[in-house]
ZADO-1210 file (C-alpha; in nm, 4 decimals, padded with zeros to 6 digits):
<atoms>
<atom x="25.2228" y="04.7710" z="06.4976" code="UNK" pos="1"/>
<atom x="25.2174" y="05.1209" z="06.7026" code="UNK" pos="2"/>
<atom x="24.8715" y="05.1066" z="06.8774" code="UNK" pos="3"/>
<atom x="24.6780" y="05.4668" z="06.8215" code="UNK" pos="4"/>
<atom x="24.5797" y="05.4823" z="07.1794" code="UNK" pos="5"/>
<atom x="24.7278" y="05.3858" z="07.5329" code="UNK" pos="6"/>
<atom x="24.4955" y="05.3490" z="07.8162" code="UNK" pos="7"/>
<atom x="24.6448" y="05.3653" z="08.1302" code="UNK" pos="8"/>
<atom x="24.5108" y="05.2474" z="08.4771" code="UNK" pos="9"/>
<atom x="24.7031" y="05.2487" z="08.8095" code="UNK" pos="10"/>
<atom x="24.5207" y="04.9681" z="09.0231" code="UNK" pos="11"/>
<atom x="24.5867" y="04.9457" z="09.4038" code="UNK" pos="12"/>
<atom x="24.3790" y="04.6903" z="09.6264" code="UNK" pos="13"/>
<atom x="24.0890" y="04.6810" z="09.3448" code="UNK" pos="14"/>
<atom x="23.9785" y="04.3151" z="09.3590" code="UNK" pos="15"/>
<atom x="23.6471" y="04.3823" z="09.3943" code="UNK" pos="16"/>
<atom x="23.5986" y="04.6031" z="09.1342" code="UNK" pos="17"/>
<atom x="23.8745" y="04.4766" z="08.8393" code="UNK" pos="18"/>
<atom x="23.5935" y="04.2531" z="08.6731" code="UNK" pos="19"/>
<atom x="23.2753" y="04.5301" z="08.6605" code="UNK" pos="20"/>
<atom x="23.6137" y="04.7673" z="08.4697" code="UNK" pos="21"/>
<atom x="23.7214" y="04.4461" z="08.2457" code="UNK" pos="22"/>
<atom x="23.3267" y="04.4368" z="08.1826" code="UNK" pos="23"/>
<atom x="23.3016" y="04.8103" z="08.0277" code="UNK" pos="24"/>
<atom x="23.6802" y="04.9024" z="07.9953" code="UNK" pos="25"/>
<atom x="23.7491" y="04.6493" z="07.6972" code="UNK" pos="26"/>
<atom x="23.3776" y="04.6731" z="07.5031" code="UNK" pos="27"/>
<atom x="23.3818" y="05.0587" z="07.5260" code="UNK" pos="28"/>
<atom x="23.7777" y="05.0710" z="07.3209" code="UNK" pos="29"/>
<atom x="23.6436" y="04.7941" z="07.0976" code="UNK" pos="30"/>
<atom x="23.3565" y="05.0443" z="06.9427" code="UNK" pos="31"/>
<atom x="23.6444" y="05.3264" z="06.9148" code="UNK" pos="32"/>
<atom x="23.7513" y="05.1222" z="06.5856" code="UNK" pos="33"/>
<atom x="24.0847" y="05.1850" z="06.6514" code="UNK" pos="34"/>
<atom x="24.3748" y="05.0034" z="06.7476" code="UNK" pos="35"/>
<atom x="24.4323" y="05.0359" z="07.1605" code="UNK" pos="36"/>
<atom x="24.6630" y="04.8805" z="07.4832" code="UNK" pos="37"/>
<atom x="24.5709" y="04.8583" z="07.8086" code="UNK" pos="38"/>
<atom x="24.8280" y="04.9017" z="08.0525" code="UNK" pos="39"/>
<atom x="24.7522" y="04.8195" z="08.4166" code="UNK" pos="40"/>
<atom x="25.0142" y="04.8947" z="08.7029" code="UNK" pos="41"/>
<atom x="24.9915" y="04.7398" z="08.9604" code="UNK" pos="42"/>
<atom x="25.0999" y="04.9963" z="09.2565" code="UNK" pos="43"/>
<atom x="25.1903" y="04.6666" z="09.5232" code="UNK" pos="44"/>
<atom x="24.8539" y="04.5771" z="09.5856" code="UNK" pos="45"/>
<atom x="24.8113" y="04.3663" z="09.9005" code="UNK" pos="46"/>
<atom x="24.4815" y="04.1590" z="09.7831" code="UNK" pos="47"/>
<atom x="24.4852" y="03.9886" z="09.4531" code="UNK" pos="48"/>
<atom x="24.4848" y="04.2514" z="09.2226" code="UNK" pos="49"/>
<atom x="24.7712" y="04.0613" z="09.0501" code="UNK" pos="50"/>
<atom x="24.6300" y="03.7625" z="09.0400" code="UNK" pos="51"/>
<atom x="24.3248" y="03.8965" z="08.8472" code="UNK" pos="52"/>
<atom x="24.5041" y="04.1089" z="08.6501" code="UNK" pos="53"/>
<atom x="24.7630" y="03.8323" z="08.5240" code="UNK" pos="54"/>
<atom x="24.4350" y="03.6091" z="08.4322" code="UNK" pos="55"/>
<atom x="24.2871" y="03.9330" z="08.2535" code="UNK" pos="56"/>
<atom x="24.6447" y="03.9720" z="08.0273" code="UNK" pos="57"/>
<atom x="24.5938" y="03.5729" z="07.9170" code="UNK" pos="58"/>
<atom x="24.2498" y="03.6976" z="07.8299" code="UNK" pos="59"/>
<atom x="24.3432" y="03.9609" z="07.6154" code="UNK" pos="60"/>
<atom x="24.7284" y="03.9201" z="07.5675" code="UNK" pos="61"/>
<atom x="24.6261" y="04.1090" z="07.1952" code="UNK" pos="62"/>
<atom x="24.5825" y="04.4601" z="07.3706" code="UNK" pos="63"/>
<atom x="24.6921" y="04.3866" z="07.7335" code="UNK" pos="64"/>
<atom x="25.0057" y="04.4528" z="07.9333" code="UNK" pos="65"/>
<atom x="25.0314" y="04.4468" z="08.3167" code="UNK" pos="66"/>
<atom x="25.3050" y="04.6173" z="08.4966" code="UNK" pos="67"/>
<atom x="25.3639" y="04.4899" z="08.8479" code="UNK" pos="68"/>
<atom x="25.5608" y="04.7127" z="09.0610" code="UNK" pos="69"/>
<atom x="25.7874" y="04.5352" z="09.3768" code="UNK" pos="70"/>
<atom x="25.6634" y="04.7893" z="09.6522" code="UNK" pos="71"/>
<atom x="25.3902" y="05.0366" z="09.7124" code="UNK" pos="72"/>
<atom x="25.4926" y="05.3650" z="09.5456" code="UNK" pos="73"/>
<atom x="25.1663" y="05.5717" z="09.4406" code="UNK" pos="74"/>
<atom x="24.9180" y="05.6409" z="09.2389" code="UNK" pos="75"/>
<atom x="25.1543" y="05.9288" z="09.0278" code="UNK" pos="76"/>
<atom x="25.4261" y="05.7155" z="08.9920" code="UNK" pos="77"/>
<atom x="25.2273" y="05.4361" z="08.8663" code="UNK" pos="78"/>
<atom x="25.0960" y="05.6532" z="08.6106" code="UNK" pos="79"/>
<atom x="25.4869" y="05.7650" z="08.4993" code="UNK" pos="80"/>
<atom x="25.5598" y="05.3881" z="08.4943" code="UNK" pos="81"/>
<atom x="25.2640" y="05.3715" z="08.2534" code="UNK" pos="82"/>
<atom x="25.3607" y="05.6517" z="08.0587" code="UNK" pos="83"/>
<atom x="25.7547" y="05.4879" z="08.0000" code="UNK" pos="84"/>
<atom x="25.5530" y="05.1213" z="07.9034" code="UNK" pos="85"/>
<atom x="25.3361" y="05.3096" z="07.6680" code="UNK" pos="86"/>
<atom x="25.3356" y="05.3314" z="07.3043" code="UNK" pos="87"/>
<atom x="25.0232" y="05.4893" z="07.1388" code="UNK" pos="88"/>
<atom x="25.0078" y="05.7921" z="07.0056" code="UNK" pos="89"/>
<atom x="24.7510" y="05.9059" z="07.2624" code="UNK" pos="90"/>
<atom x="24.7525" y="05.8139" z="07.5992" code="UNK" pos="91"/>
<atom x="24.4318" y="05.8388" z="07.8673" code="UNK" pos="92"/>
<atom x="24.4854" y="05.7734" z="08.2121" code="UNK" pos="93"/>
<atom x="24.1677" y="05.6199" z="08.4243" code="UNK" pos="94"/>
<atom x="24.1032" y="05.5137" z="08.7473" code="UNK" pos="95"/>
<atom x="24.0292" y="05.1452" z="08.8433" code="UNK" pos="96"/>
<atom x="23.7434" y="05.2325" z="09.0459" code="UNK" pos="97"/>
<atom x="23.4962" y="05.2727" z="08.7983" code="UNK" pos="98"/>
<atom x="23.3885" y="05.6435" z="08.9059" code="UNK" pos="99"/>
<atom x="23.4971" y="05.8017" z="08.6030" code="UNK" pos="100"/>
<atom x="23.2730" y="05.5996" z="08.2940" code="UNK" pos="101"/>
<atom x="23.5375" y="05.4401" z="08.0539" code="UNK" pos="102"/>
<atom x="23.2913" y="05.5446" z="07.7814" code="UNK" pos="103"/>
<atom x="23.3789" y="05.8719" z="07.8088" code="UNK" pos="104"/>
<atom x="23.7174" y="05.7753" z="07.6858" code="UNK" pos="105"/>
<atom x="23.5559" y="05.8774" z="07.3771" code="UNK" pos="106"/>
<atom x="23.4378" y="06.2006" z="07.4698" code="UNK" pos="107"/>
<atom x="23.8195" y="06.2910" z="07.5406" code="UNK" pos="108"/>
<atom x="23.9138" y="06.1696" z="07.1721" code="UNK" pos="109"/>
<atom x="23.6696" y="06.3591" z="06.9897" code="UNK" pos="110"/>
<atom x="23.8412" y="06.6591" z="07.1481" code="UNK" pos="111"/>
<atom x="24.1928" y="06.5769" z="07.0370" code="UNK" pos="112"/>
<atom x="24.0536" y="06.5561" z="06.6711" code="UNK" pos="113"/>
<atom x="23.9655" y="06.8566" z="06.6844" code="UNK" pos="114"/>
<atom x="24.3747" y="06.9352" z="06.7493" code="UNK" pos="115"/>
<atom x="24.3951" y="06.9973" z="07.1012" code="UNK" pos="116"/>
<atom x="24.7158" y="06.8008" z="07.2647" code="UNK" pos="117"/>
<atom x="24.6221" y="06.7953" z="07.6314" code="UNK" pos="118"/>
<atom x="24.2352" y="06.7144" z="07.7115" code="UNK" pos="119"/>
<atom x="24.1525" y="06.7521" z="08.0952" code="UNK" pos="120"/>
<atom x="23.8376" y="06.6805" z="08.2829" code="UNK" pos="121"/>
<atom x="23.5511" y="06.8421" z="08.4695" code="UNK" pos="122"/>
<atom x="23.3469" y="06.5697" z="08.6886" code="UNK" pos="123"/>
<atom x="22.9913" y="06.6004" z="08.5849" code="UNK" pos="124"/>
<atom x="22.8446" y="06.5378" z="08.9406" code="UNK" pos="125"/>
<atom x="23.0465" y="06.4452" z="09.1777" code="UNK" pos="126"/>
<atom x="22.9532" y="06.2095" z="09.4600" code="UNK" pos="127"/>
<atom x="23.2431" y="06.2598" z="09.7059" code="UNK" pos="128"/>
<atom x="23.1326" y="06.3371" z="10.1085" code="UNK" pos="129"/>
<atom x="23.1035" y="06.7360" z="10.1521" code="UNK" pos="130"/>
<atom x="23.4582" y="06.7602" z="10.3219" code="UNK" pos="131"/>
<atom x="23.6294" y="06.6333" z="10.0038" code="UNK" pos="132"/>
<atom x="23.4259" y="06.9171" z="09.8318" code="UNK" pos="133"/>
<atom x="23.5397" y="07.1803" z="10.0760" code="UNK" pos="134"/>
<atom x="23.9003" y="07.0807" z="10.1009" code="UNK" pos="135"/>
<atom x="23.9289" y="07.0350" z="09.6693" code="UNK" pos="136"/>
<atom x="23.7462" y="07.4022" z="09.5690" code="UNK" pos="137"/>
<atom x="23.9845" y="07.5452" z="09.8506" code="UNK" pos="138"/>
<atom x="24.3099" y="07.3652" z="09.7446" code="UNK" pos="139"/>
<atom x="24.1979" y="07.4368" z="09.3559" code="UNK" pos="140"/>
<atom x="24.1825" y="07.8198" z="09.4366" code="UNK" pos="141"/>
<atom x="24.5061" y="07.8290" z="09.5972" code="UNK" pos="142"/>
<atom x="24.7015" y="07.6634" z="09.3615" code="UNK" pos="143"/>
<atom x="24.5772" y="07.8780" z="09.0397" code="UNK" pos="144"/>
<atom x="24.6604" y="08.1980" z="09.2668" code="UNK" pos="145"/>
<atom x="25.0260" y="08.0576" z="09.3034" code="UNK" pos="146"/>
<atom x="25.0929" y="07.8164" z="09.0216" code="UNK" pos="147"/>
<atom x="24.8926" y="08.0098" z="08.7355" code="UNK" pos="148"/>
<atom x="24.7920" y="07.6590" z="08.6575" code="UNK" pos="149"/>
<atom x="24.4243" y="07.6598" z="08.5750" code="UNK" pos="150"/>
<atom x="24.2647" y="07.3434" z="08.6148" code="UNK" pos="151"/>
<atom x="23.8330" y="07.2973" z="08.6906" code="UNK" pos="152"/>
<atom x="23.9049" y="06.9619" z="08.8542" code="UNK" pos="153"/>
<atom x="24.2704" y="06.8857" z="08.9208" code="UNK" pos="154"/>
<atom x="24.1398" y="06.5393" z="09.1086" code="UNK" pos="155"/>
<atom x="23.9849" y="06.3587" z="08.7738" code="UNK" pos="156"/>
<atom x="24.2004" y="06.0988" z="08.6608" code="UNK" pos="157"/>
<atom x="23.9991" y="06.0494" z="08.3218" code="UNK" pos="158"/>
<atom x="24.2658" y="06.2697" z="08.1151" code="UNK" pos="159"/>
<atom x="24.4059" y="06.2522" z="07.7425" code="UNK" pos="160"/>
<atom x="24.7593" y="06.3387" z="07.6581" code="UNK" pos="161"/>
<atom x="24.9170" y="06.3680" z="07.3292" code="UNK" pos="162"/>
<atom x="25.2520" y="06.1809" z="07.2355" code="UNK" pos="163"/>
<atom x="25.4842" y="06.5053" z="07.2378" code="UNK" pos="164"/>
<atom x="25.3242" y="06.6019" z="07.6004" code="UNK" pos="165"/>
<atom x="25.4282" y="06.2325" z="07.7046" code="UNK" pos="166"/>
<atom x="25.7673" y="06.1759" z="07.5327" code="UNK" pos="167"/>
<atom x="25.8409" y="06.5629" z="07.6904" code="UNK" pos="168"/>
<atom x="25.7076" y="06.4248" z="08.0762" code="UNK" pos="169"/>
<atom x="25.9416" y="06.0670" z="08.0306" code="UNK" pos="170"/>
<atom x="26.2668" y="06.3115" z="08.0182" code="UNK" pos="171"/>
<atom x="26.1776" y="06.4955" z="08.3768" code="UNK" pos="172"/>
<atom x="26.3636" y="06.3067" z="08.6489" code="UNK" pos="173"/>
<atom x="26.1418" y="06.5037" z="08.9436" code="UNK" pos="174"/>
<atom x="26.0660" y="06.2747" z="09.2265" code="UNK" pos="175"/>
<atom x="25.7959" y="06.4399" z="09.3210" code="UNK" pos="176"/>
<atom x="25.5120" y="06.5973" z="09.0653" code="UNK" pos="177"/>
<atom x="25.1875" y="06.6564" z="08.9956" code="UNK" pos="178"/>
<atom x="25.1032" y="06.5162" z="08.6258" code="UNK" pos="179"/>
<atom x="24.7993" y="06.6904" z="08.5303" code="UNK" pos="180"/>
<atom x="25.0073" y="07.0833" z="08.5708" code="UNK" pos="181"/>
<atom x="25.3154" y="06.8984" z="08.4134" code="UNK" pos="182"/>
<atom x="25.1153" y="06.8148" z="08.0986" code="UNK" pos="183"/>
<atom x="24.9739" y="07.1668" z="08.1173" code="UNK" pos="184"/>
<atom x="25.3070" y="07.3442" z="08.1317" code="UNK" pos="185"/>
<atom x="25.3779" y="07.1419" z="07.8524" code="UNK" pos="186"/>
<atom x="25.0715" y="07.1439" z="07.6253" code="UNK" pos="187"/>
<atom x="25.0453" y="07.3957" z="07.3232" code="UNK" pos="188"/>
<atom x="24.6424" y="07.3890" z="07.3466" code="UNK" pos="189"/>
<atom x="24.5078" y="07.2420" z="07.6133" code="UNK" pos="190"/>
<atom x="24.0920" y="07.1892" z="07.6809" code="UNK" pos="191"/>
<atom x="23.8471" y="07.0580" z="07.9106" code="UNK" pos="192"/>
<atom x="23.5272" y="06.8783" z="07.8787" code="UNK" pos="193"/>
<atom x="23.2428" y="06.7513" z="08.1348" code="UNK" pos="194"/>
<atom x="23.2720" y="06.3854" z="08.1538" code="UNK" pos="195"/>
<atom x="23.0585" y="06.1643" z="08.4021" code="UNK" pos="196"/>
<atom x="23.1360" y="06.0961" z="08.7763" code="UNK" pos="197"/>
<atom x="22.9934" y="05.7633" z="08.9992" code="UNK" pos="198"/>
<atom x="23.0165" y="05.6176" z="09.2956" code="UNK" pos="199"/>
<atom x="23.2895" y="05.4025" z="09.3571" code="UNK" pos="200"/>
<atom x="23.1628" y="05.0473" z="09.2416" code="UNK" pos="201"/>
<atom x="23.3813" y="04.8866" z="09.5436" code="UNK" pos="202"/>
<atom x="23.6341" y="04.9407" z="09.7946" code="UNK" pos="203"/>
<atom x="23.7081" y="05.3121" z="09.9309" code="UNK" pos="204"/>
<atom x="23.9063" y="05.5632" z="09.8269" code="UNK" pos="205"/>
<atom x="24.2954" y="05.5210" z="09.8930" code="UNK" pos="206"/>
<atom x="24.3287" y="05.9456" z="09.9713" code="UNK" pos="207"/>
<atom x="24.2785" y="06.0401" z="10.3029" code="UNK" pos="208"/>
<atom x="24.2637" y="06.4184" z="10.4116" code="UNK" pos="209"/>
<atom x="24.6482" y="06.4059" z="10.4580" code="UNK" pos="210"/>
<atom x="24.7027" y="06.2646" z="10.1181" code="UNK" pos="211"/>
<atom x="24.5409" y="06.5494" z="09.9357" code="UNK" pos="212"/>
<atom x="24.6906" y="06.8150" z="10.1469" code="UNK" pos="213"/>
<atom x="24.9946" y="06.6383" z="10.0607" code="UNK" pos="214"/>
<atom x="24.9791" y="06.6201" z="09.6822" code="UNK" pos="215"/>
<atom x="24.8844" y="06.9820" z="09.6491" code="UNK" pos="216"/>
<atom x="25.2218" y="07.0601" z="09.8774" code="UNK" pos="217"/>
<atom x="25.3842" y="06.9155" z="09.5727" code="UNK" pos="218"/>
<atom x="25.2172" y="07.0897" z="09.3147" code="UNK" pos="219"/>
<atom x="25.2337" y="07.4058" z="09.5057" code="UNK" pos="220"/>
<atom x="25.6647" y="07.3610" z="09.5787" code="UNK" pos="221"/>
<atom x="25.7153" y="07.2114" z="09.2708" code="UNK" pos="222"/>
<atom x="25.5831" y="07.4555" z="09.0405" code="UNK" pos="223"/>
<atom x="25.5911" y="07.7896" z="09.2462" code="UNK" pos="224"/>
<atom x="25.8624" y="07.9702" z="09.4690" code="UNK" pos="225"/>
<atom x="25.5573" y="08.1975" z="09.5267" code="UNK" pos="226"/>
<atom x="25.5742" y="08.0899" z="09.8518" code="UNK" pos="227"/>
<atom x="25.8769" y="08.1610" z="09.9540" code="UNK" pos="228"/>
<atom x="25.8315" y="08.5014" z="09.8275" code="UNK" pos="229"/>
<atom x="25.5534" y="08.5821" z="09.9676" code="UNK" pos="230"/>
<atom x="25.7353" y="08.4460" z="10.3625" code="UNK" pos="231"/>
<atom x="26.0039" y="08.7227" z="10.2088" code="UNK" pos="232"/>
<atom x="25.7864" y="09.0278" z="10.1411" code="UNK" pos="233"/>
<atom x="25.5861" y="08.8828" z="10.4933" code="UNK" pos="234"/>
<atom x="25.8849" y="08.9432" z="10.7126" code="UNK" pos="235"/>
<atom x="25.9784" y="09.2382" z="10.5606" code="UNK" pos="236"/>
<atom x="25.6157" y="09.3651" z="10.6641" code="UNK" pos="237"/>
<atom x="25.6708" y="09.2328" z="11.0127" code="UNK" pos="238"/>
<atom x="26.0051" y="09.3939" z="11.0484" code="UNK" pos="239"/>
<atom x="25.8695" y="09.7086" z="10.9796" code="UNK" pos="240"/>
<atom x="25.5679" y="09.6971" z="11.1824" code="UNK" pos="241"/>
<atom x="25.7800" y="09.5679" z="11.4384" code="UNK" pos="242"/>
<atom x="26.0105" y="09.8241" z="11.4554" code="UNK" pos="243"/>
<atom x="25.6987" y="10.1199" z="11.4575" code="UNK" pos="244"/>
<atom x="25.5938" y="09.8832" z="11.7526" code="UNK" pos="245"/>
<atom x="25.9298" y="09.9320" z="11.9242" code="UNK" pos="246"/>
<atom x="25.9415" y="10.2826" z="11.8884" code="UNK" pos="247"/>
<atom x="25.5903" y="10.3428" z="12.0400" code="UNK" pos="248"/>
<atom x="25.6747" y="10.1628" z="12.2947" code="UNK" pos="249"/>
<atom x="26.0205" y="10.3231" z="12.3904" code="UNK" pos="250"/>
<atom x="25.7864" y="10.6955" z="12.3782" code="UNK" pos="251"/>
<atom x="25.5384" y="10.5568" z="12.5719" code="UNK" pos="252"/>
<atom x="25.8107" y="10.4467" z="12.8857" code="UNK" pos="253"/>
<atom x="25.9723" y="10.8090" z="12.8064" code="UNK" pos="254"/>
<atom x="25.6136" y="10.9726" z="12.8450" code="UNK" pos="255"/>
<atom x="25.4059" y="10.7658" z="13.0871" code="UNK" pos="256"/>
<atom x="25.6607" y="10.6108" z="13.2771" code="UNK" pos="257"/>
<atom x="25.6630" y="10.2382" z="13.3497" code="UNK" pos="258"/>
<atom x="25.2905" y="10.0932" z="13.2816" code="UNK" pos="259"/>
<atom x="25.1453" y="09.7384" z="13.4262" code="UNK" pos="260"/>
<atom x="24.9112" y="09.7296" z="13.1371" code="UNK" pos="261"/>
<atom x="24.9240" y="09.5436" z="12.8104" code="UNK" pos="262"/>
<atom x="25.1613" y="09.2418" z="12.8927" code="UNK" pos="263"/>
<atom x="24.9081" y="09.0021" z="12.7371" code="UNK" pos="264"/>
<atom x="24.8565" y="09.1884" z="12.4678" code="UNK" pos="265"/>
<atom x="25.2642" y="09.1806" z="12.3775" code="UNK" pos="266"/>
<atom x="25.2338" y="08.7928" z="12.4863" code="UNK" pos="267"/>
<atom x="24.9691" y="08.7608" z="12.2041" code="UNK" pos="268"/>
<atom x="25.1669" y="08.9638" z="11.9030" code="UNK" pos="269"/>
<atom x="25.5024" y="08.7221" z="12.0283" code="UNK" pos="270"/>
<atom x="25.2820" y="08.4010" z="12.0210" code="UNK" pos="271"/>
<atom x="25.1295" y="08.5508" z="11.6312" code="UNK" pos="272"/>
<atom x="25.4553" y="08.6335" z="11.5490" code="UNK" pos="273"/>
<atom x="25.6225" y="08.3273" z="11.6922" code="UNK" pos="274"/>
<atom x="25.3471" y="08.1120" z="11.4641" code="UNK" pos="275"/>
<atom x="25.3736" y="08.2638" z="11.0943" code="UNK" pos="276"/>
<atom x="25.7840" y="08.2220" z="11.1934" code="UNK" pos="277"/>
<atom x="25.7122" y="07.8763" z="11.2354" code="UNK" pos="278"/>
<atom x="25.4724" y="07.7934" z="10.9181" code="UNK" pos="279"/>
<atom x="25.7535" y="07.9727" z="10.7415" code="UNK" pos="280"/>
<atom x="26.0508" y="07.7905" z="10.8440" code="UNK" pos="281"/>
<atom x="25.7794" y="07.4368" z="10.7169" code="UNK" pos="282"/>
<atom x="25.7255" y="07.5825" z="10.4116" code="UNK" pos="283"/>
<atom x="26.1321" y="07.6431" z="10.3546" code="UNK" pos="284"/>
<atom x="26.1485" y="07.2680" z="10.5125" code="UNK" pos="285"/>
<atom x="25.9362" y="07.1856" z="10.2308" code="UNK" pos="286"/>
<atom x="26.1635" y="07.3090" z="09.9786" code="UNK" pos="287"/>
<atom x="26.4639" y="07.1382" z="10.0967" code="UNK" pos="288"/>
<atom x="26.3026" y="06.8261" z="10.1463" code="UNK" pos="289"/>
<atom x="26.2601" y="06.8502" z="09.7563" code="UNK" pos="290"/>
<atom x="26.5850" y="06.9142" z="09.7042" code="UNK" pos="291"/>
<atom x="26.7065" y="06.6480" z="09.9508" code="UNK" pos="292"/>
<atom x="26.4830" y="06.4112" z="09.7714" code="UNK" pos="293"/>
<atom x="26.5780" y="06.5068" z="09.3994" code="UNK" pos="294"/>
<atom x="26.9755" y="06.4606" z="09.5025" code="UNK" pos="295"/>
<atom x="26.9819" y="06.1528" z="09.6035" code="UNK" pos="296"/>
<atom x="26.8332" y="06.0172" z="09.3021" code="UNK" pos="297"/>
<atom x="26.7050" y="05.7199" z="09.4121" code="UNK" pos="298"/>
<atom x="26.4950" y="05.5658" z="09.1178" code="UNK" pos="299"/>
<atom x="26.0779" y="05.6458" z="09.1395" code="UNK" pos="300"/>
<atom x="25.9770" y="05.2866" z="09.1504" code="UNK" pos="301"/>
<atom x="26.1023" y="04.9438" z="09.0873" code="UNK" pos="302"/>
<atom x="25.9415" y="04.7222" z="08.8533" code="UNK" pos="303"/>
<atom x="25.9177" y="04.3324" z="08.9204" code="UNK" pos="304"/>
<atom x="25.7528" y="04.2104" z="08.5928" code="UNK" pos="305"/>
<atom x="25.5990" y="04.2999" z="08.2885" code="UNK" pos="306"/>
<atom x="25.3462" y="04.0802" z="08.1240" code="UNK" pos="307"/>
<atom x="25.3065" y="04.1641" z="07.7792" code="UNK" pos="308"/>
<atom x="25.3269" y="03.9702" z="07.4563" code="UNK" pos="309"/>
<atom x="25.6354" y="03.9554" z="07.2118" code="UNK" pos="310"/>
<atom x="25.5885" y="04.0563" z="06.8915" code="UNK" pos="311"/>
<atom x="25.6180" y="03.8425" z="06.6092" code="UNK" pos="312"/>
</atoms>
């Protein structure tokens, strides 16, 4: 039978923490009353993650499935694996970490009765270091100025999506996306609600400073050419200014003469100059690197084996 709801959890180096999730995870979805999966993916762990999860699916082969990927491949391509494997007709993506509660799995539900096909989430208190604050309010304000995405907290996993929104994201071949603004482009009425934030109950947290900057590269190229626009209108502006510069300075040789004066300041408008040249030939880089990536099409991930039990 078509389970109602899909839980899915990307799991990468979580050994210490896989039993404290089996311990809430599984009691929470019982008390939904409703007939649930679980689909872990394993994204290549290197610790035994697979091991635990294997013994977990002969546990609970009745709502289980593990998906064990052959390679390391990320967290967002995990999730799309999940999404493919999936079959209710509501899906909620979690981390394994424990820092969003899975009892507030049911606080996303209650929302989609109420008809709304794309529930996103808005961490309660969030116990990240200060930097991670910084760099996510920063990164969040840039991206609504050039996507027109609005999203509170684009970094909480806990998120419910409706079938449509997840049969329309399994057609999109993009190597590289950002799920949460997919789903949004996608949704007909989206919401958000405050759920809970903790501390990590183990481990650390697999995004570094580079990662993040990283991810919101790809949400910024791949759903905005605002960038490149704005480079284009920017070197028009240059030009110009450039040109008023030139012609200053061709009166002033006319009508002072040759002057000793002011070849630092020209060295400093080259080296300014020289820079936003450079950041804009990276961000075109950017964009062909996309393309570069999407033509080669080269397949997301590779799956090794599925454990998951045959129907009757």
């Amino acid at each position: 039978m078509t389970p109602n709801l899909s839980v899915i959890i990307p799991v990468y180096n979580e050994e210490e923490g896989l039993q404290a999730l089996f311990d809430r995870l599984y009691p929470a979805l019982d008390r939904l009353g409703v007939m649930y999966e679980v689909i872990f993916v394993n994204d290549g762990s290197r610790d035994a993650s697979p091991r635990i999860l294997a013994e977990q699916f002969h546990k609970r082969s009745d709502v289980t499935r593990v998906v064990l990927f052959d390679g390391n491949f990320g967290q967002h391509r995990a999730i799309l694996a999940g999404f493919a494997h999936s079959r209710g007709e509501r899906i909620v993506t979690l981390d394994a970490d424990l820092q969003n509660p899975p009892e507030d799995i049911a606080t996303l539900l209650a929302e989609m009765d109420k008809g709304f096909d794309y529930v996103g989430s808005i961490r309660r208190q969030r116990n990240d270091s200060w930097w991670r604050h910084v760099a996510s309010r920063a990164m969040n304000g840039l991206r609504e100025r050039i996507t027109g995405i609005t999203m509170t907290d684009q970094g909480c996993m806990l998120r419910a999506y409706s079938r449509r929104i997840i049969d329309t994201i399994n057609q999109c071949q993009e190597m590289h996306t950002f799920i949460p603004a997919l789903a949004y482009q996608f949704s007909q009425n989206p919401t958000e609600v405050v759920v809970g934030h903790e501390e990590r109950f183990a481990g650390e947290s697999k995004y570094s400073l580079y990662s993040l900057i990283r991810l919101n590269f790809d949400l910024m190229t791949g759903f905005s050419i605002v960038p490149l626009q704005f480079f284009s209108m920017l070197g028009m502006a240059i030009s110009l200014l450039s040109g008023v510069l030139v012609v200053i300075l061709a009166a002033r040789r006319l009508i002072l003469g040759p002057e000793e004066g002011g070849l630092f300041t020209l060295f400093g408008i080259a080296f300014f100059l020289i820079g936003i040249a450079l950041f804009g030939i990276g961000m075109l880089g950017e964009y062909t690197g996309r393309i570069y990536q999407e033509v080669r099409r080269r397949p997301r991930y590779m799956v090794a084996a599925v454990l998951e039990k045959k129907d009757d």
